[in-house]
VMD Tcl script that draws the C-alpha trace (Angstrom):
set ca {
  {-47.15 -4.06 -28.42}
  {-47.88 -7.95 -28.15}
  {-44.59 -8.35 -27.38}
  {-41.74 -7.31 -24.95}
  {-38.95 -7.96 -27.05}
  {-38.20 -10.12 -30.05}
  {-33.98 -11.40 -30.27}
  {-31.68 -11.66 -32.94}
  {-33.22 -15.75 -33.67}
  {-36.90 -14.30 -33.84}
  {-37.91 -15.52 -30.49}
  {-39.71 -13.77 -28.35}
  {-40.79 -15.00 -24.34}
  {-43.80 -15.77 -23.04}
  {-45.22 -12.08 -21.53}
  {-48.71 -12.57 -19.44}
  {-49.91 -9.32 -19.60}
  {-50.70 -8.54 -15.74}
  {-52.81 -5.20 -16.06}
  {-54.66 -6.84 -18.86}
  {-55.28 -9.96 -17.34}
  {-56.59 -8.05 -14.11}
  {-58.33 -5.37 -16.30}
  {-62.03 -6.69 -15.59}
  {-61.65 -7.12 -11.88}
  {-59.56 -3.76 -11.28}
  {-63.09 -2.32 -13.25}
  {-65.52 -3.95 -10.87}
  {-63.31 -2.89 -7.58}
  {-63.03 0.75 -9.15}
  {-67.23 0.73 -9.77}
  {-67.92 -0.40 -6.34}
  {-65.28 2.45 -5.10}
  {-67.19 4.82 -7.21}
  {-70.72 3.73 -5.24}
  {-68.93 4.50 -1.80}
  {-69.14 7.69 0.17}
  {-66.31 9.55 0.43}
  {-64.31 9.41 3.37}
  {-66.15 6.37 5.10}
  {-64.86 3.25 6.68}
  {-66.13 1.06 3.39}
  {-64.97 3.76 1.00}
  {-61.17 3.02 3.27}
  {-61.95 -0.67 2.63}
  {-62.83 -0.69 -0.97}
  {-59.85 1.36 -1.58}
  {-57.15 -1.14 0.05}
  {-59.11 -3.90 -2.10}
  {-58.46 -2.10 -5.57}
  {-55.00 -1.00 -3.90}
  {-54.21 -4.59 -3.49}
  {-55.34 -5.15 -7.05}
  {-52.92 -3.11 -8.06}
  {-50.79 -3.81 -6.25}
  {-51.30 -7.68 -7.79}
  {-50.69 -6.75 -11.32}
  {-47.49 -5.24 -10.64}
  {-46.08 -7.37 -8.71}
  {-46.70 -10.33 -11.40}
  {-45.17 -7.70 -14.02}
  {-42.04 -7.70 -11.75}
  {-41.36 -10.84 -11.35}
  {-41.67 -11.46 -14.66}
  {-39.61 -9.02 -15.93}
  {-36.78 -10.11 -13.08}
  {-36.68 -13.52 -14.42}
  {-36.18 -12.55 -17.85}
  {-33.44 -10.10 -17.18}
  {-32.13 -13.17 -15.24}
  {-32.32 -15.31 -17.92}
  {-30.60 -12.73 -20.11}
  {-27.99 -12.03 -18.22}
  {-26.84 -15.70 -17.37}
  {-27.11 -16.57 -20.86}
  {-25.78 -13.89 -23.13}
  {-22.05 -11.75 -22.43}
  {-23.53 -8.86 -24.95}
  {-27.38 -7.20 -24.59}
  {-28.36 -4.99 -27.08}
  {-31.33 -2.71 -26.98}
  {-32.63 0.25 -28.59}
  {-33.12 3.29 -26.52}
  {-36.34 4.05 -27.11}
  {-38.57 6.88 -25.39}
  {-41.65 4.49 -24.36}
  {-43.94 7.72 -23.32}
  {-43.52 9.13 -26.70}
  {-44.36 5.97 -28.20}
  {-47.35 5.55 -25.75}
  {-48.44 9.08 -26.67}
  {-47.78 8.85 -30.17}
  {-48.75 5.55 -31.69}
  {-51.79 5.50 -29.25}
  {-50.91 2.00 -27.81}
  {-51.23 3.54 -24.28}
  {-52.01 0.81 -22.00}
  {-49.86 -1.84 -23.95}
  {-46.76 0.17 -23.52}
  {-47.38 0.42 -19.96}
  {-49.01 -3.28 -19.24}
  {-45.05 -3.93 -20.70}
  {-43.13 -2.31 -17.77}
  {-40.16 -1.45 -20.91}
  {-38.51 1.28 -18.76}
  {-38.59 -1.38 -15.42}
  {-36.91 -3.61 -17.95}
  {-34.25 -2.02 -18.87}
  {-32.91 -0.58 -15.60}
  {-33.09 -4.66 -14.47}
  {-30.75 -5.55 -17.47}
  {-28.50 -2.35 -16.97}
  {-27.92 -3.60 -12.80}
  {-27.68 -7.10 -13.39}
  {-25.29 -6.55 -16.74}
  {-22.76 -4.68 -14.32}
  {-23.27 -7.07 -11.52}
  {-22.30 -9.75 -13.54}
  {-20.01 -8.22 -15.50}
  {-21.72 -8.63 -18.95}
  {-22.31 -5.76 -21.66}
  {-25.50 -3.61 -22.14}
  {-25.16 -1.73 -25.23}
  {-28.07 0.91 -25.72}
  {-28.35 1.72 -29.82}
  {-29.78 5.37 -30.72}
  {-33.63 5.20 -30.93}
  {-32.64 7.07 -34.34}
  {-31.13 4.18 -35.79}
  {-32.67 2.90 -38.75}
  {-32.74 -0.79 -37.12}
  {-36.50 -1.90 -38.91}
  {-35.97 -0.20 -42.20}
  {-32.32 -1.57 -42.99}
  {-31.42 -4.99 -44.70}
  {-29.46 -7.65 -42.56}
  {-28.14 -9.12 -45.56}
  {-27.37 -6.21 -48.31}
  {-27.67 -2.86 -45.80}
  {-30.41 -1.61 -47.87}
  {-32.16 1.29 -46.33}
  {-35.97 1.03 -46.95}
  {-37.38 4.42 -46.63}
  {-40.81 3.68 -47.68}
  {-41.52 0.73 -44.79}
  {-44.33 1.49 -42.39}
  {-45.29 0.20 -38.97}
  {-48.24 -1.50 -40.19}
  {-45.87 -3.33 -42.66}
  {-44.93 -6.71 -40.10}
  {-43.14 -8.24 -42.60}
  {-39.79 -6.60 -44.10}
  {-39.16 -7.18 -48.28}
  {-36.02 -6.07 -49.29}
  {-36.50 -4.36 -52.51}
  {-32.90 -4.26 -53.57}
  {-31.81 -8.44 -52.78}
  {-35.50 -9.77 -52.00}
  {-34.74 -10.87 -48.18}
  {-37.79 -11.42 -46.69}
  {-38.42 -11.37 -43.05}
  {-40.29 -10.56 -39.83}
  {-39.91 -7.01 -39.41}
  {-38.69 -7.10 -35.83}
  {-36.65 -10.30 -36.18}
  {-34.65 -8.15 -38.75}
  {-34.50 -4.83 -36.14}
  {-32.80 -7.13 -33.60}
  {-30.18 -8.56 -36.25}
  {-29.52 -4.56 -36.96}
  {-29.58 -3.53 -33.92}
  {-27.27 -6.01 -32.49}
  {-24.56 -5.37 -35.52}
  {-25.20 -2.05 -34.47}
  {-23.84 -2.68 -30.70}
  {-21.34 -4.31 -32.24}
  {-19.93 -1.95 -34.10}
  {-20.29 0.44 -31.75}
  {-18.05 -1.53 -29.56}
  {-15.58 -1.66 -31.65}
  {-15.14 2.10 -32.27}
  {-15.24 2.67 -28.72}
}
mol new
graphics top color blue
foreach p $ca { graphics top sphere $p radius 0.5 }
foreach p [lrange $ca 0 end-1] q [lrange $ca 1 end] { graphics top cylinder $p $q radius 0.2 }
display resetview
């Protein structure tokens, strides 16, 4: 997962990766916690200190993610994401830390609060939908893509394209579509 999110123009902002970034010092604080005795004054001490380390990386994550959703919000009327189950994805695909270091689920419920706030609209599109497999341009569904595949090849018109760049142009017909059905 090297990225939060890619948009419909294939851009994709600047994420810094808080647990990662703290991963080596979280290590040393959780070794020298390890060395302690249990229930001791230092043991209390060194647990605060990789409490507070923590405690550092998420805090980062959050106000990173709450100046995105900002950003979103101010700049687009329409937000369209795919509802997808991040634990099974964690589980699954074995990206486990990457999914977390992401903070997708914290994310979302930022967009969903400041969409009604501000009176924008957050349409989710069903994690089923085929949004990486399916042309932009001809609607082609491409059965045989896989993940490792990064870069989509239409077989039926030859549109080539970044494979997520291509999700968020599907997904966000999608949201528009479903919109107006609804």
């Amino acid at each position: 997962m090297p990225k939060l999110y890619v948009d419909q123009n294939g851009s994709s902002p600047d994420f810094p990766k808080p647990y990662h970034k703290m991963e080596q010092r979280i290590g040393k604080e959780q070794r020298k916690l390890a060395r302690k005795k249990k229930d001791s004054k230092n043991y209390e001490k060194q647990r605060i200190r990789l409490a507070k380390q923590h405690a550092k990386a998420k805090h980062l994550r959050s106000d990173v993610l709450h100046k995105e959703s900002c950003r979103l919000t101010n700049q687009y009327d329409l937000i369209a994401i795919e509802d997808l189950d991040m634990s099974a994805i964690q589980q699954a695909l074995r990206f486990g830390k990457s999914v977390c270091d992401n903070g997708w689920g914290m994310f979302v419920q930022m967009l969903t609060y400041k969409c009604e706030r501000k009176g924008k609209e957050l349409v989710k599109v069903d994690r089923w939908f085929p949004s990486s497999k399916t042309c932009c341009k001809c609607g082609h569904i491409h059965k045989e893509l896989v993940l490792t595949d990064r870069t989509y090849i239409c077989p039926k018109c030859g549109n080539i394209m970044d494979r997520d760049e291509q999700a968020a142009k599907n997904i966000l017909k999608e949201a528009r579509r479903l919109i107006q059905t609804a």
